[in-house]
FIVEX-923786 format. One line per field, with one value per residue: x, y, z of N, C-alpha, C, O in turn; residue number from 1. Coordinates in Angstrom, 2 decimals. Layout:
REM residues N
nu [X;...] $
nv [Y;...] $
nw [Z;...] $
cau [X;...] $
cav [Y;...] $
caw [Z;...] $
cu [X;...] $
cv [Y;...] $
cw [Z;...] $
ou [X;...] $
ov [Y;...] $
ow [Z;...] $
pos [NUM;...] $
This chain:
REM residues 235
nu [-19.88;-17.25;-14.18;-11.77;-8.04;-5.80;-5.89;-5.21;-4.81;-5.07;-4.58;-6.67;-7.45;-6.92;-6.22;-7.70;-10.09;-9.68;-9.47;-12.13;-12.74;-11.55;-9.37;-5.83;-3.54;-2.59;-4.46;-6.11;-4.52;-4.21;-6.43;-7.03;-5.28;-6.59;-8.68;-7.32;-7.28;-9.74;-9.92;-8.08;-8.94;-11.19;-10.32;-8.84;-10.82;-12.70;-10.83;-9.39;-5.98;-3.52;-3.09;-2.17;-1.16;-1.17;0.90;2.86;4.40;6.45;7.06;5.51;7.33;8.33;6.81;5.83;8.51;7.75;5.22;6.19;7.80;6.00;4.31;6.01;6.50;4.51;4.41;5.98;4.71;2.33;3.89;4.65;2.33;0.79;2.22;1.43;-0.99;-1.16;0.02;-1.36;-3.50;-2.34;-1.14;0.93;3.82;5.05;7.05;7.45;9.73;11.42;13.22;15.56;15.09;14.11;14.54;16.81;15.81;13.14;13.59;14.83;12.93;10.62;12.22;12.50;9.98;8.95;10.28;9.30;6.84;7.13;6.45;4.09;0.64;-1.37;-3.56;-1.46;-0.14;0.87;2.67;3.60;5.81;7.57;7.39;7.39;5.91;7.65;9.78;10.22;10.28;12.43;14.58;14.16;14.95;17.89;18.62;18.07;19.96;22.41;22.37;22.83;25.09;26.66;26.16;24.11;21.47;20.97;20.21;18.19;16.76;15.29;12.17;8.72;7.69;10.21;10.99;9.71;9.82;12.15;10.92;8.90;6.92;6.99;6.36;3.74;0.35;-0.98;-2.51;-5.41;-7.89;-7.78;-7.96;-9.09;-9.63;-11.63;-12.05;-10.27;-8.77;-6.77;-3.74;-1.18;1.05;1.43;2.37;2.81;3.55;2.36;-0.59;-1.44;-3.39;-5.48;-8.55;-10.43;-11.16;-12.48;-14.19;-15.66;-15.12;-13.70;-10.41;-10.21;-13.33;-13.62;-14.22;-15.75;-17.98;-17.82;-15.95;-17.08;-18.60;-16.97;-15.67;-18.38;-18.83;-16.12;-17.38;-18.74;-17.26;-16.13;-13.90;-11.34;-8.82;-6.97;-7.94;-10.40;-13.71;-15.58;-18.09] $
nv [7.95;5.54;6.39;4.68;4.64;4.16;2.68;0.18;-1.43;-4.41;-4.13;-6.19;-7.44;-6.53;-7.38;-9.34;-7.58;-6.58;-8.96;-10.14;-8.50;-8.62;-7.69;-5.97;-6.40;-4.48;-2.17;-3.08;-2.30;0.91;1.28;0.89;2.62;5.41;4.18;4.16;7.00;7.99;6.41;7.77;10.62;10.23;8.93;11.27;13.14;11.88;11.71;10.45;8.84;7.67;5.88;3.03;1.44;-1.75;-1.67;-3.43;-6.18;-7.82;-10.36;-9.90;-9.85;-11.72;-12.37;-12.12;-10.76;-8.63;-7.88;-6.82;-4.60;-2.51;-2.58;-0.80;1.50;1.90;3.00;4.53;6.73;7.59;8.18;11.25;12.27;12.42;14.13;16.99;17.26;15.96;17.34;19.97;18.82;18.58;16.11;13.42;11.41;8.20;5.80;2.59;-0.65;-2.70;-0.99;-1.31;-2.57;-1.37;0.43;3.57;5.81;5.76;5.58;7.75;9.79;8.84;9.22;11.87;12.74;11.93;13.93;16.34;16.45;15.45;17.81;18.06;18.05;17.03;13.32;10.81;8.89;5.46;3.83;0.77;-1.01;-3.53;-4.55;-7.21;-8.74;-10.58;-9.96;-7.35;-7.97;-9.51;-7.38;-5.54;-6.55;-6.85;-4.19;-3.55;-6.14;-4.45;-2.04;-3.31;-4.23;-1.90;-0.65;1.21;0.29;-1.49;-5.61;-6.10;-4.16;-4.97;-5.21;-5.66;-3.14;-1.95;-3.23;-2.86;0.09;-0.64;-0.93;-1.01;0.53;2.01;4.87;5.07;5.32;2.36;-0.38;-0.54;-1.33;-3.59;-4.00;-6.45;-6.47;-8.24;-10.53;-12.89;-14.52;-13.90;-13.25;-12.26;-12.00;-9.31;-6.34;-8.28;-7.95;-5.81;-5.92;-7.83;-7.17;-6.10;-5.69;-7.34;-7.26;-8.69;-7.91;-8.98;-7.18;-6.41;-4.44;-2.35;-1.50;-0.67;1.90;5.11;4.26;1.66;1.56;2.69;0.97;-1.10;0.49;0.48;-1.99;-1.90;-0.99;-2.27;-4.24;-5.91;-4.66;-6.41;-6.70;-9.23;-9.41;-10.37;-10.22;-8.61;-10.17] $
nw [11.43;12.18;10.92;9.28;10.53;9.06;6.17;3.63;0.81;-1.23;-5.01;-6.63;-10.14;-12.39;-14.60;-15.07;-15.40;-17.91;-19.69;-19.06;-21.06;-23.83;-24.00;-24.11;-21.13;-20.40;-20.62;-18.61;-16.45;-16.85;-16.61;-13.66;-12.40;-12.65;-10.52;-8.28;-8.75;-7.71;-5.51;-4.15;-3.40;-2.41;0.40;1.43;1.42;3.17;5.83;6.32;7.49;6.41;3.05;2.05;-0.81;-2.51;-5.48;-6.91;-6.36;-4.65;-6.46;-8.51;-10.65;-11.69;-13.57;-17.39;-19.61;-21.16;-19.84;-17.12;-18.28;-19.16;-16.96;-15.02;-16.93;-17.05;-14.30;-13.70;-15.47;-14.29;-12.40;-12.99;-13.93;-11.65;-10.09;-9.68;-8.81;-6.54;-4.66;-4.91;-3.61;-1.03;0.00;1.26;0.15;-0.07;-0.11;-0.78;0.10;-2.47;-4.48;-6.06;-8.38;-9.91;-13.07;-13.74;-14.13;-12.97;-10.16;-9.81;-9.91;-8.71;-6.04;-5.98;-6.16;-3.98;-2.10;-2.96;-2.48;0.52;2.64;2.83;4.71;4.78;3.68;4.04;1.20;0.93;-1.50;-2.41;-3.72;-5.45;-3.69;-0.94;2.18;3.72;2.73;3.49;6.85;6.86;5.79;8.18;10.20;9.76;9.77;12.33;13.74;12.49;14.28;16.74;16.56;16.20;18.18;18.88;19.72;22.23;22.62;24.22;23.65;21.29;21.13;20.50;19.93;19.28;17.14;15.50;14.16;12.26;10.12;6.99;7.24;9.33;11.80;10.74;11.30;12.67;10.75;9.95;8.68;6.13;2.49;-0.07;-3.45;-6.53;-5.22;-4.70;-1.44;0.06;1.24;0.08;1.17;1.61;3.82;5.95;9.18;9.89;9.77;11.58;13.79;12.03;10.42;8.33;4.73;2.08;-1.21;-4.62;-6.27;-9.10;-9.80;-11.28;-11.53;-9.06;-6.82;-5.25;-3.95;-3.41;-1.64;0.51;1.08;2.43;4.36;5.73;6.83;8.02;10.37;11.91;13.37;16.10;17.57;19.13;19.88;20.36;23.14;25.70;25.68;28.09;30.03] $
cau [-19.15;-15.59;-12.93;-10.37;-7.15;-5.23;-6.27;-4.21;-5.24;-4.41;-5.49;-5.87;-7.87;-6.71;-5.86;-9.28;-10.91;-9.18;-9.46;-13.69;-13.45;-10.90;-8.37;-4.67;-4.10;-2.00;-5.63;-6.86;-3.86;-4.39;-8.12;-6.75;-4.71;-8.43;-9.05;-6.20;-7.77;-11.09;-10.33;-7.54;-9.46;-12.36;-9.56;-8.53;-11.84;-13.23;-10.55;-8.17;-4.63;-2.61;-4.07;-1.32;-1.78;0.30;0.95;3.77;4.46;8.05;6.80;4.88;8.74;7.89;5.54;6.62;9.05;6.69;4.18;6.73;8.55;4.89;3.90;7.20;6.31;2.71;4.26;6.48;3.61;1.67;4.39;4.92;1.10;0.32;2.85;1.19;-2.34;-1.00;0.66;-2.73;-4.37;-1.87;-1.05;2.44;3.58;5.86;6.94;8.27;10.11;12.83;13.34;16.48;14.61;13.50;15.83;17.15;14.55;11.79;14.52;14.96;11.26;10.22;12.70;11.98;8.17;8.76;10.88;8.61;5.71;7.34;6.10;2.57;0.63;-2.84;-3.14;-0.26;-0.14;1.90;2.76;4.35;6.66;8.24;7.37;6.49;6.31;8.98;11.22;9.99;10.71;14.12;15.50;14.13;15.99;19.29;18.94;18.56;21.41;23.46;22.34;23.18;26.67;27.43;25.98;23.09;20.61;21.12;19.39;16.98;15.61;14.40;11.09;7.53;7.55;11.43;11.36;8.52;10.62;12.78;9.56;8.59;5.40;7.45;5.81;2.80;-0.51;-1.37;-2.97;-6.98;-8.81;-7.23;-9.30;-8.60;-10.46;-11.11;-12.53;-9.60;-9.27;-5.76;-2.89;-0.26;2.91;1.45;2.26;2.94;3.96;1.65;-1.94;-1.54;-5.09;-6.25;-9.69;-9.76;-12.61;-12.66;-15.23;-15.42;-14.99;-12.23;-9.72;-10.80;-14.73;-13.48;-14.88;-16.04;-19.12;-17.70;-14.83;-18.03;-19.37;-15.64;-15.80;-19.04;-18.00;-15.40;-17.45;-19.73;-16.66;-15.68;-12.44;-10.57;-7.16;-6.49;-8.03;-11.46;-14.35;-16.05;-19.54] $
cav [6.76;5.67;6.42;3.86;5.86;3.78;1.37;-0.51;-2.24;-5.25;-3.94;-6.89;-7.52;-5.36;-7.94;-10.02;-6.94;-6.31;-9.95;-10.09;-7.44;-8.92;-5.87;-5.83;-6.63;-3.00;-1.35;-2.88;-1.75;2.03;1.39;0.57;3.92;5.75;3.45;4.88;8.50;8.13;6.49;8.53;11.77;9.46;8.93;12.51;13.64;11.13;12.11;8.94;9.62;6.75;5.05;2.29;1.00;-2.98;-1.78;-4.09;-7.26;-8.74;-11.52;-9.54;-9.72;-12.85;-12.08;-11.66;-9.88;-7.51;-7.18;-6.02;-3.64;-2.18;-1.99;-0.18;2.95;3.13;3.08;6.26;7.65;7.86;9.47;11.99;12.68;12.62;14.94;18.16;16.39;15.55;18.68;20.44;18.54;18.36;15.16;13.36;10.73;7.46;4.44;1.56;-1.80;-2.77;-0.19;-1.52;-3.89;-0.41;1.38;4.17;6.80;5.81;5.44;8.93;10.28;8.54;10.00;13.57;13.28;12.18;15.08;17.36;16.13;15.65;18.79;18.46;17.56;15.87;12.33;10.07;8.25;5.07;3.12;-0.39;-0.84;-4.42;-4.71;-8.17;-8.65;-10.96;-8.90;-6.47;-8.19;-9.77;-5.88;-5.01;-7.78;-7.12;-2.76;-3.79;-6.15;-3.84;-1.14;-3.73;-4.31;-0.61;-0.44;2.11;-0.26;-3.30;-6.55;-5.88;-2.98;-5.50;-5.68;-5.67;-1.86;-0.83;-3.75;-2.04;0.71;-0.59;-1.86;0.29;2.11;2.49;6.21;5.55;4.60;0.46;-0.51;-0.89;-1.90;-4.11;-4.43;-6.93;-6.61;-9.35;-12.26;-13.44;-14.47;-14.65;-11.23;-12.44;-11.33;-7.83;-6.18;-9.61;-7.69;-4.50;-6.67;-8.38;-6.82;-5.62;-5.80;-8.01;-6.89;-8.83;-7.89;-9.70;-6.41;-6.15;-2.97;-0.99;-0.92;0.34;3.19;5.71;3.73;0.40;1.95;3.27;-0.09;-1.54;0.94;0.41;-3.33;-2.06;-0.23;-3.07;-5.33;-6.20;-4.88;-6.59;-6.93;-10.39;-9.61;-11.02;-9.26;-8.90;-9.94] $
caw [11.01;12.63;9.83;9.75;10.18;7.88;5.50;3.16;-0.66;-2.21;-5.52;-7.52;-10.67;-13.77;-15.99;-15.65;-16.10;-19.52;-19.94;-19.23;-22.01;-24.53;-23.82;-23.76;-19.77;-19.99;-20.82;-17.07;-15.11;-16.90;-15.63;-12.48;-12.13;-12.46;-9.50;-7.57;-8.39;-7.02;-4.11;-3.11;-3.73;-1.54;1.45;1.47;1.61;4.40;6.92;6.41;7.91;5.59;2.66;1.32;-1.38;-3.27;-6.73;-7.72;-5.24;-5.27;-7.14;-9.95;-11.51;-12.33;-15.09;-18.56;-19.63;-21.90;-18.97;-16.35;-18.92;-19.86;-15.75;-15.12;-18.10;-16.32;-12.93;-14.10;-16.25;-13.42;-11.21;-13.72;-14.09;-10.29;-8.67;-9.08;-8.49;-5.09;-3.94;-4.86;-2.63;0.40;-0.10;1.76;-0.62;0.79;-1.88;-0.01;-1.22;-2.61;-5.29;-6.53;-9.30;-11.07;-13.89;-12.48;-14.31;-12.24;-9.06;-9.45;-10.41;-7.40;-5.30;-6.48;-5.88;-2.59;-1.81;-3.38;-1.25;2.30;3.59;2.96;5.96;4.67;3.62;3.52;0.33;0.57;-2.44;-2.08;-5.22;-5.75;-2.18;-0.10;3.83;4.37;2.45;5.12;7.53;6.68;5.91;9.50;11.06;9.37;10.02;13.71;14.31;12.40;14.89;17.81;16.38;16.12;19.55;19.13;20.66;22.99;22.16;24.79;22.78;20.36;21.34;18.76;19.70;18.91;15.96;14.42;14.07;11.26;9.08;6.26;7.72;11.35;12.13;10.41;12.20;12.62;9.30;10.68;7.81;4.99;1.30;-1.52;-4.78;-7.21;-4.90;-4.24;-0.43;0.45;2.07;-0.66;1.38;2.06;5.24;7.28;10.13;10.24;9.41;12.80;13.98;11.54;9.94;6.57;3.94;0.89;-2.52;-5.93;-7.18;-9.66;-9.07;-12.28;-10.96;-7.51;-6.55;-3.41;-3.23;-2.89;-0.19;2.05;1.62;3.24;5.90;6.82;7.56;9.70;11.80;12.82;13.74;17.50;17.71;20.33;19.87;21.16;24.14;25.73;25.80;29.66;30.15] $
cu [-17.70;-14.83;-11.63;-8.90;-6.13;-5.44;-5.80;-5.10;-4.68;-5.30;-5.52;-7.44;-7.83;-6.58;-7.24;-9.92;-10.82;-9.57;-11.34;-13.78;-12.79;-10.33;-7.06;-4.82;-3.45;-3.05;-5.88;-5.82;-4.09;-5.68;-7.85;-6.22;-5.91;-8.88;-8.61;-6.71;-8.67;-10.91;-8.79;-7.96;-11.02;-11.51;-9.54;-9.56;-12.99;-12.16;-9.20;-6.64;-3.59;-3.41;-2.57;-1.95;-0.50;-0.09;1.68;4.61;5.55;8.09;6.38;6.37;8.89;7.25;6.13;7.05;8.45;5.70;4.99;7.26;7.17;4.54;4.96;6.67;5.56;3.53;5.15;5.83;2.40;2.22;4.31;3.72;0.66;0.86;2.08;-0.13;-2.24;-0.80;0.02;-3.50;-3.70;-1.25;0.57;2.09;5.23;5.80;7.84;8.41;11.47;13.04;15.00;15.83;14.11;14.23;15.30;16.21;13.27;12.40;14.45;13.65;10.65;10.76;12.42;10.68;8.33;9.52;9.62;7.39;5.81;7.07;4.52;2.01;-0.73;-2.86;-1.69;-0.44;1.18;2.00;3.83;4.62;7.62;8.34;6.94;6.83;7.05;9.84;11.43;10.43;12.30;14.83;15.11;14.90;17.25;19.37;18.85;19.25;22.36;23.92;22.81;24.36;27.56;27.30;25.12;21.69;21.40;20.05;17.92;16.16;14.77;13.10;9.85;7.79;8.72;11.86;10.47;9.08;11.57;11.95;9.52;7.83;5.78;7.14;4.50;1.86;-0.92;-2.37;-4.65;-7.92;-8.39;-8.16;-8.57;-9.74;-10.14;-11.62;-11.52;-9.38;-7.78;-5.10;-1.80;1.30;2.69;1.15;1.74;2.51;2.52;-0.25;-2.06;-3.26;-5.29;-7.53;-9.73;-11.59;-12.37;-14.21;-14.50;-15.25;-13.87;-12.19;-10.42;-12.27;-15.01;-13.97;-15.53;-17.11;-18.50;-16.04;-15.76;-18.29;-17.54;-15.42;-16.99;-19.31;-17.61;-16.23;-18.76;-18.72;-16.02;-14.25;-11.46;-9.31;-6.61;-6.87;-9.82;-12.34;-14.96;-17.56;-20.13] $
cv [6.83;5.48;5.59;4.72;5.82;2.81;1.04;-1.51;-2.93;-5.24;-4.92;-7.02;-6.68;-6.07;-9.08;-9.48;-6.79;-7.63;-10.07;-9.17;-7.21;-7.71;-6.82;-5.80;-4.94;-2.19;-1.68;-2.37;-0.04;2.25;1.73;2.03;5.26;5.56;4.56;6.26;8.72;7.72;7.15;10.03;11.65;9.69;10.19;13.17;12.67;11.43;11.27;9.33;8.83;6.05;4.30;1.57;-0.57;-2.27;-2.49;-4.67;-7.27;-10.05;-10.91;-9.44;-10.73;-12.92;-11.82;-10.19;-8.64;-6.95;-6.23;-4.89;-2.27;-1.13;-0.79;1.36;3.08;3.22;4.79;7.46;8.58;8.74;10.94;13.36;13.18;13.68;15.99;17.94;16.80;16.30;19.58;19.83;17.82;16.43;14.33;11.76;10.12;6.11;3.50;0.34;-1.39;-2.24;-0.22;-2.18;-2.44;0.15;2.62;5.58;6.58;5.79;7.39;9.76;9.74;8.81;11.55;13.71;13.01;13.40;16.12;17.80;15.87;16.62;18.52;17.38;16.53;14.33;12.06;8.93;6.64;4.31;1.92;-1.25;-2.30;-4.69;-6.15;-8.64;-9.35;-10.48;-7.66;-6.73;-8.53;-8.41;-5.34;-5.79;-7.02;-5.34;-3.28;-4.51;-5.32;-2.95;-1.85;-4.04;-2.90;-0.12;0.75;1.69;-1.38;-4.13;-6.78;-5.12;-3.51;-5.83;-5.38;-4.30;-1.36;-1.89;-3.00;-0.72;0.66;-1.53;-0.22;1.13;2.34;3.86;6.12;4.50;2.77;0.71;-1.06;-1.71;-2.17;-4.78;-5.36;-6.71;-7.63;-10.52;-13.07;-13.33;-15.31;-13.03;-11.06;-11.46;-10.06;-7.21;-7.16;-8.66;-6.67;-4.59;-7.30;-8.16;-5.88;-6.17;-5.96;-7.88;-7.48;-8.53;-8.72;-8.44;-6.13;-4.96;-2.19;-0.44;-0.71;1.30;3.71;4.61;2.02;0.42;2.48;2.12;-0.91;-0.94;0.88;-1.26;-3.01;-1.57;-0.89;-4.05;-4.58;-6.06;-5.18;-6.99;-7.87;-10.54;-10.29;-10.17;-9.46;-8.79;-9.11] $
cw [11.49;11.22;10.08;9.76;9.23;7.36;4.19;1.99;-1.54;-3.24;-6.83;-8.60;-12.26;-14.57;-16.44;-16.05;-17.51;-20.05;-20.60;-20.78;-23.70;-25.45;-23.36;-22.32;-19.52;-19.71;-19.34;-16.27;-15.39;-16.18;-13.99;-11.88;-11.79;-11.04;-8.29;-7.67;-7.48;-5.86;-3.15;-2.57;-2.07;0.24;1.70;2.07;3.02;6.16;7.20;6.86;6.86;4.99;2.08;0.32;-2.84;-4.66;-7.34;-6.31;-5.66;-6.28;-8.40;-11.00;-12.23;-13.03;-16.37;-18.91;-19.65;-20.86;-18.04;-17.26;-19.04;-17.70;-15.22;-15.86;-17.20;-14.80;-13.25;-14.67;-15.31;-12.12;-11.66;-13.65;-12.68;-9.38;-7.92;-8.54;-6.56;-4.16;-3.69;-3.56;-1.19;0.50;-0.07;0.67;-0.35;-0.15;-0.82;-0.66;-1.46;-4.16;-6.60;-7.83;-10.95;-11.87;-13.23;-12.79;-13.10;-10.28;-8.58;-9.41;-8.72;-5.70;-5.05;-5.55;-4.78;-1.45;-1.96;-2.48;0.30;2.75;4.00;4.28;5.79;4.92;3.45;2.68;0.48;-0.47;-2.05;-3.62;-4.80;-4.33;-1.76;1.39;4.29;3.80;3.60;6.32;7.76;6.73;7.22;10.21;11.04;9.60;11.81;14.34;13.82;13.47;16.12;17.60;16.51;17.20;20.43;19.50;21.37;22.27;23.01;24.22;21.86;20.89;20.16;18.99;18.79;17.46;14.80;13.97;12.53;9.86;8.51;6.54;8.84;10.82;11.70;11.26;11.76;11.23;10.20;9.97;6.59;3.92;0.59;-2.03;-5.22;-6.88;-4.87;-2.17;0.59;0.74;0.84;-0.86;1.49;3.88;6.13;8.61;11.05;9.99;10.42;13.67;13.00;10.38;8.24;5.68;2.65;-0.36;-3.89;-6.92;-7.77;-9.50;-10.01;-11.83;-9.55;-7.52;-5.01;-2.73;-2.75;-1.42;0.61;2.20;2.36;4.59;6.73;7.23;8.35;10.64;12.66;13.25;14.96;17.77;18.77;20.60;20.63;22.66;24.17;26.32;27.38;29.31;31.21] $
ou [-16.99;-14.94;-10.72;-8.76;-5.62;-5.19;-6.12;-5.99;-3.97;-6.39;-4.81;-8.51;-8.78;-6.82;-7.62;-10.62;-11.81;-10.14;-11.78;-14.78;-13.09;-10.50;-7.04;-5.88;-3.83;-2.93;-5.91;-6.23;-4.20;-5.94;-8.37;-6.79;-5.94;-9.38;-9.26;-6.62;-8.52;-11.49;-8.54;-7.46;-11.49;-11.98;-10.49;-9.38;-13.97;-12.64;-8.30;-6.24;-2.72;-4.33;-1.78;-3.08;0.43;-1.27;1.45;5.23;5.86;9.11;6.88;6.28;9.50;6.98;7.16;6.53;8.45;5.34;4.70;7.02;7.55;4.54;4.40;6.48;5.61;2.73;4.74;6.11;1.85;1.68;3.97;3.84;0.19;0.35;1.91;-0.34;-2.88;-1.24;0.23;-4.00;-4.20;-1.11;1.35;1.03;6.27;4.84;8.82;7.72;12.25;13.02;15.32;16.84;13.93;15.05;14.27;15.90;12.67;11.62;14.17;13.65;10.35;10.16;12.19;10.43;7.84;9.24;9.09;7.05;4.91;7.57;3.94;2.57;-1.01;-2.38;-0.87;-0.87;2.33;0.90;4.84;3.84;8.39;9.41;5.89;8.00;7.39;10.93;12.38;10.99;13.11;15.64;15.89;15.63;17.72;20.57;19.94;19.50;23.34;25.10;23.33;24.95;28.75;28.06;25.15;20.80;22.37;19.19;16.91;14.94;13.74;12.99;10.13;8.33;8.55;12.81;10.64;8.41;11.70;12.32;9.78;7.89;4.98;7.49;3.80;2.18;-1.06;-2.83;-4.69;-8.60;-8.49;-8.92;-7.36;-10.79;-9.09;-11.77;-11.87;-9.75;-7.63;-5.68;-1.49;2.01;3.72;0.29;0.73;1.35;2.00;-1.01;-3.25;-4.02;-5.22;-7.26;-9.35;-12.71;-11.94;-15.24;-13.32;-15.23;-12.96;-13.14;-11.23;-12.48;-16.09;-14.25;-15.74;-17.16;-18.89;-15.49;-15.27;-18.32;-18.07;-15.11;-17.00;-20.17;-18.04;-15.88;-19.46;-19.33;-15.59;-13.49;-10.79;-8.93;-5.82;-6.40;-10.43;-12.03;-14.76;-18.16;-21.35] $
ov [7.82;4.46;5.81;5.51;6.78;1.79;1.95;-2.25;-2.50;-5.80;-4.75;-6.75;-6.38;-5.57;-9.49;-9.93;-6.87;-7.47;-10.09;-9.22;-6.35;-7.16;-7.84;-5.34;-4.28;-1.43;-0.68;-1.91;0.59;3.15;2.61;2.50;5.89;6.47;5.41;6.87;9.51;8.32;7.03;10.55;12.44;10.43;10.44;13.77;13.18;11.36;11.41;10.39;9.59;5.49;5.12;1.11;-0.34;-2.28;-2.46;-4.00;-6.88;-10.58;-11.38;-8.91;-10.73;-14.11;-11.14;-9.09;-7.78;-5.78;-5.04;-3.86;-1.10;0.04;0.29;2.30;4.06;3.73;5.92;8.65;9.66;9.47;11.80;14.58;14.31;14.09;16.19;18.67;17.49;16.16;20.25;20.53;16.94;15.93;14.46;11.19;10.79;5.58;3.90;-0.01;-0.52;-3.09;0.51;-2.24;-2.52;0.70;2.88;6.34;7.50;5.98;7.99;10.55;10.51;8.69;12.14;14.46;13.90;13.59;16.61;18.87;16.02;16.55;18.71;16.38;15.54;13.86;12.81;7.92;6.86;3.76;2.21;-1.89;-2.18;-5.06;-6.43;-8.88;-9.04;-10.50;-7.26;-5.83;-8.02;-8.23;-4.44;-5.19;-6.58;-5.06;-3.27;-4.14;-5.24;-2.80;-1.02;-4.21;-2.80;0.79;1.14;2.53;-1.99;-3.65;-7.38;-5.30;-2.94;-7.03;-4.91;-3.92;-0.62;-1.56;-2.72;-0.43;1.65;-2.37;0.90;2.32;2.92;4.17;7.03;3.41;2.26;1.79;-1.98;-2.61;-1.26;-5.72;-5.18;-6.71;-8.22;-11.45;-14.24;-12.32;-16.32;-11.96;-9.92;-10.87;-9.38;-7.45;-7.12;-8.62;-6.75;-3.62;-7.62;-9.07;-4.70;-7.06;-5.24;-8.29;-6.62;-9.14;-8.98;-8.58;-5.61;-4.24;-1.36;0.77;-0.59;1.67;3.04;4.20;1.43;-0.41;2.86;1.76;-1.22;-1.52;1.08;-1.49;-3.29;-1.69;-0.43;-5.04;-3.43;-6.97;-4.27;-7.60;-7.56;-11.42;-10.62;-9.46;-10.57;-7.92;-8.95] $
ow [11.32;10.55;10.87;8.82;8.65;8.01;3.43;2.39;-2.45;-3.17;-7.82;-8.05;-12.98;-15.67;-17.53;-16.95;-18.24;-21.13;-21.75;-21.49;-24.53;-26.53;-22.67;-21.89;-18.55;-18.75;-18.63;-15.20;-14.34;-15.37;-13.31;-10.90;-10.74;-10.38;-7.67;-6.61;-6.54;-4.95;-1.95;-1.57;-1.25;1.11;2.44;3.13;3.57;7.29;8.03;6.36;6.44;5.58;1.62;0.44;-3.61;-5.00;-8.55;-5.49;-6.79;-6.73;-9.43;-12.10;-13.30;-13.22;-16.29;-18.74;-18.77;-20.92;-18.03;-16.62;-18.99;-17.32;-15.05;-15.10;-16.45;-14.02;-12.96;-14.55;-15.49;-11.30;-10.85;-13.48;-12.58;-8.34;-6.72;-7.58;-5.77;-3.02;-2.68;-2.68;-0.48;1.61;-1.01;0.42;-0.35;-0.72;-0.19;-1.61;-1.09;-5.04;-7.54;-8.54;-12.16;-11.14;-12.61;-11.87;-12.54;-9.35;-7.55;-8.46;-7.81;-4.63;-3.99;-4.60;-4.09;-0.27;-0.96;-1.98;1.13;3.87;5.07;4.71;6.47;5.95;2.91;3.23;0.10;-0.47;-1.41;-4.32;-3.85;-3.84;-2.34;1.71;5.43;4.37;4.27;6.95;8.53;7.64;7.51;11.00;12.08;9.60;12.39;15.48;14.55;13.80;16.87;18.66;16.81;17.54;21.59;19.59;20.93;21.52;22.64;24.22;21.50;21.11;19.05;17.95;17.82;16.75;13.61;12.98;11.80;9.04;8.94;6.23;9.57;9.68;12.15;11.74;10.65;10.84;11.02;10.47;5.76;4.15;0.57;-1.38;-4.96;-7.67;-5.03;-1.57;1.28;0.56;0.52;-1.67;1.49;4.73;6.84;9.01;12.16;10.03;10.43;14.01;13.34;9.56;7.32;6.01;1.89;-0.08;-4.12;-8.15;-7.11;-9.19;-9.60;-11.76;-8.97;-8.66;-4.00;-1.57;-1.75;-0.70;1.67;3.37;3.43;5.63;7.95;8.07;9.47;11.81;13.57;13.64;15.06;18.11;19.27;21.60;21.52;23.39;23.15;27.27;27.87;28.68;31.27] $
pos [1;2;3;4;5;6;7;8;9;10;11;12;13;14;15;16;17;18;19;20;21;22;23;24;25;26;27;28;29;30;31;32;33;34;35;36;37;38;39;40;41;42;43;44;45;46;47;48;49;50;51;52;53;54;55;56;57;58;59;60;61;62;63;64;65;66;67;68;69;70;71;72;73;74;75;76;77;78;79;80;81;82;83;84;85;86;87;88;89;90;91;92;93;94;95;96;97;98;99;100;101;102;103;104;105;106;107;108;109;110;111;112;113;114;115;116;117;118;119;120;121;122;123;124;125;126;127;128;129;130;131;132;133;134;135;136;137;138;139;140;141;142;143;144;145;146;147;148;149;150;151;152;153;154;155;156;157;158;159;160;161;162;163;164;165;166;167;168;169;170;171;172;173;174;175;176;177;178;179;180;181;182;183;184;185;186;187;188;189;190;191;192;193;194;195;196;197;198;199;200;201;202;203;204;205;206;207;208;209;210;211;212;213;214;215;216;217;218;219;220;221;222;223;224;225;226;227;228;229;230;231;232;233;234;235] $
């Protein structure tokens, strides 16, 4: 089976699940965290070089107060819980976004762990924290005219290769195979830029009843699709 080398999860459905089951929606995002075990444990163990994964859109700020304050604890609860997890199992660990929106406990906690974990050489974990792709894009814009004002590129250098560069996953491999959960059937502002070819797998499966088996059944989608990168195939 071809292993996608990085594949990327819009993981959405935690609060219908709690909902279907007339649960606090906090109970489906803890479900959801579960989620996040199994199939990073799944990645790791399949060969995967980058698994990203949306936990908290730029928009989810928009939600009540009480929910964001609540997502926030679990997003720290979970750093807290995960470090040594990760470090055990080799595991490089990369939080992207605009990190300013977080009090400064989880600013720093999330700084730490990624310190802690830059050596290791296995998977690369990325997490995308208050993240959405035209924010991505706009902060790549504005780091590369700065760099053409200070005069460490020319404007010729801007090209898709040397713009890609100041995007959050610049070093890490093209995103190959992109999941949503949930049955929803939309990208919602995730990785504009870095989804360009890549391979779109939607299931109705909400995030909490994710699991290895329903990430083999996603890869073995990709590996019956025609990948031709805008070009035309020759008869």
């Amino acid at each position: 089976m071809n292993i996608p080398k990085h594949i990327a999860i819009i993981m959405d459905g935690n609060g219908r699940w709690a909902s279907k089951r007339s649960l606090p929606r906090i109970i489906g995002h803890q479900q959801g965290v579960k989620a996040v075990r199994k199939v990073v444990k799944a990645c790791g163990e399949m060969g995967v070089q980058t698994l990203t994964l949306f936990a908290f859109s730029s928009e989810n700020k928009n939600r009540s107060a009480e929910e964001v304050s609540l997502l926030f604890k679990l997003f720290l609860s979970a750093l807290n819980q995960e470090v040594k997890k990760l470090n055990k199992n080799n595991i490089r660990l990369k939080i992207i976004g605009d990190m300013s929106l977080f009090p400064e406990d989880i600013q720093k906690t999330a700084s730490e762990a990624q310190m802690q974990l830059a050596e290791n050489t296995g998977l690369t974990l990325v997490i995308a924290a208050n993240y959405g792709g035209q924010w991505d894009i706009v902060q790549a814009a504005k780091k590369a005219s700065e760099a053409v004002i200070k005069g460490v590129i020319s404007s010729e250098d801007i090209t898709i290769e040397g713009f890609s560069n100041y995007l959050s996953l610049a070093h890490e491999p093209a995103v190959d195979l992109l999941i949503r959960s949930s049955g929803e059937l939309r990208i919602s502002n995730f990785l504009l830029w870095d989804i360009a070819y890549s391979e779109l797998y939607f299931t109705d499966t909400l995030w909490p009843d994710f699991n290895e088996i329903e990430l083999k059944k996603a890869i073995e989608s990709f590996n019956y699709r025609d990948r031709r990168f805008g070009s035309r195939k020759e008869n």
